[in-house]
C-alpha positions as CSV (number, residue, x, y, z in Angstrom):
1,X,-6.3,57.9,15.9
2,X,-6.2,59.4,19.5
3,X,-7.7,58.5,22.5
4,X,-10.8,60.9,22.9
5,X,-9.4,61.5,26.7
6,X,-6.0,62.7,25.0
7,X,-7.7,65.3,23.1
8,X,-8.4,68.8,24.8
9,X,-8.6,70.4,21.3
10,X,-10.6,69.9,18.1
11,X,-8.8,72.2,16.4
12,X,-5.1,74.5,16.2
13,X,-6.6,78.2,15.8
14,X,-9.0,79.9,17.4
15,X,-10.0,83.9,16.7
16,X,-9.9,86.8,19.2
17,X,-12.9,86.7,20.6
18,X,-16.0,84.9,20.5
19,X,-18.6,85.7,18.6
20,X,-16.8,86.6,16.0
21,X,-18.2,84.5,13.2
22,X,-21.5,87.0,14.1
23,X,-20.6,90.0,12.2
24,X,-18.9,88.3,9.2
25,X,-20.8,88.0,5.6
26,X,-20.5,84.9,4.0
27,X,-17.3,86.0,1.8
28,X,-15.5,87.5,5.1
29,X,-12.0,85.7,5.9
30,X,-10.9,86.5,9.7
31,X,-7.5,86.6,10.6
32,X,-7.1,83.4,13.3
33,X,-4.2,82.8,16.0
34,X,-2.7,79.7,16.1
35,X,-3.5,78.2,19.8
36,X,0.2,76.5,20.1
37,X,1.8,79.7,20.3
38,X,-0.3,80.7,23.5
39,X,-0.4,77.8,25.3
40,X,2.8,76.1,27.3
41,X,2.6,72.5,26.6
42,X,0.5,72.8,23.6
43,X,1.7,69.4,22.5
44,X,0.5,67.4,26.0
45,X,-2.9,69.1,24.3
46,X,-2.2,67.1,21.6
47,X,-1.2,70.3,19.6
48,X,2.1,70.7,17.3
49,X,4.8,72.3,18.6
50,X,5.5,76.3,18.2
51,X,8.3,75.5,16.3
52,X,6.5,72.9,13.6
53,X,6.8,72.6,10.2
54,X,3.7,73.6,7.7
55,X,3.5,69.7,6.5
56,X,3.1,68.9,10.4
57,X,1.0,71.7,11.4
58,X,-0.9,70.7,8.5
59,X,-1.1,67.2,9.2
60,X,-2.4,67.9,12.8
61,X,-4.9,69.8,11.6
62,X,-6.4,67.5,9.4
63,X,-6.6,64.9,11.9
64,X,-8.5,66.9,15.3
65,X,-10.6,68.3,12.1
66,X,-11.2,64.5,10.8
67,X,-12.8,64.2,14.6
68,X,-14.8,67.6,14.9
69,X,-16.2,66.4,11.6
70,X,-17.7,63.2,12.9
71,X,-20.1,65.2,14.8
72,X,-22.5,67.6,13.5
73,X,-22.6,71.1,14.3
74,X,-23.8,73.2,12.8
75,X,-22.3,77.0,13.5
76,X,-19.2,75.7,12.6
77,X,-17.0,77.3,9.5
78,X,-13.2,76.4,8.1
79,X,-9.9,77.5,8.5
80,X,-6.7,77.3,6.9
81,X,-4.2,76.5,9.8
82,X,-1.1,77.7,7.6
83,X,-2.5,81.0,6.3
84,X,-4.6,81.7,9.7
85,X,-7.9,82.4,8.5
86,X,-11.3,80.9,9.4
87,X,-14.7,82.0,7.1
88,X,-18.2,81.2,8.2
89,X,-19.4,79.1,5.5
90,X,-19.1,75.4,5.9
91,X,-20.1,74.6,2.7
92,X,-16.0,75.2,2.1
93,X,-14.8,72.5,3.9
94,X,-12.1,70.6,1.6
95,X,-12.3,72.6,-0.8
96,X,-8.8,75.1,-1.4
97,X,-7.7,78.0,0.8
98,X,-7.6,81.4,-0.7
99,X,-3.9,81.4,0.3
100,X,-2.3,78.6,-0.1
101,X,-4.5,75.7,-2.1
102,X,-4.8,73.5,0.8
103,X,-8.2,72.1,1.7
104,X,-10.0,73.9,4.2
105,X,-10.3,72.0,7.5
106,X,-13.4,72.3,9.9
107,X,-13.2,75.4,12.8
108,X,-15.5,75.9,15.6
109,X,-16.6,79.5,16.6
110,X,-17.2,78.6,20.1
């Protein structure tokens, strides 16, 4: 667990722009970027480095989406941080990505 005052990210990707998740259908996959690879000293965020494996990437993504599940919101979708692709429909959470069979971990739109 992390301190909450540690963590400036609930998640690793985020898409383009916002508002994204507003033109999508229900079955719509967006391509995601992941934030590491934009930010300089991604991992003081509490992010995995650039350079990380999947089974760390992976790893970090499950916990900051273990946190942004303990509160409710509703808007939110999932994402696969390995493949890069977020969908709209919550209702997906843990269950595998379209890609790569790993559970799908909770993504914010805003």
């Amino acid at each position: 667990m992390m301190d909450p005052h540690e963590i400036s990210y609930s998640q690793l990707d985020i898409t383009e722009s916002f508002g994204d998740n507003e033109r999508l259908k229900p079955e719509d996959w967006i391509e995601t970027v992941p934030i590491n690879k934009m930010t300089p000293n991604a991992q003081a965020s509490g992010l995995p480095p650039a350079d990380a494996s999947d089974d760390e990437v992976y790893a970090a993504g499950v916990r900051l989406s273990r946190i942004r599940e303990s509160f409710p919101t509703p808007s939110d979708g999932v994402y696969c941080p390995i493949c890069h692709i977020a969908n709209t429909q919550l209702a997906r959470l843990h269950t595998p990505c379209p890609k790569c069979g790993r559970p799908l971990l909770k993504f914010g739109w805003d």
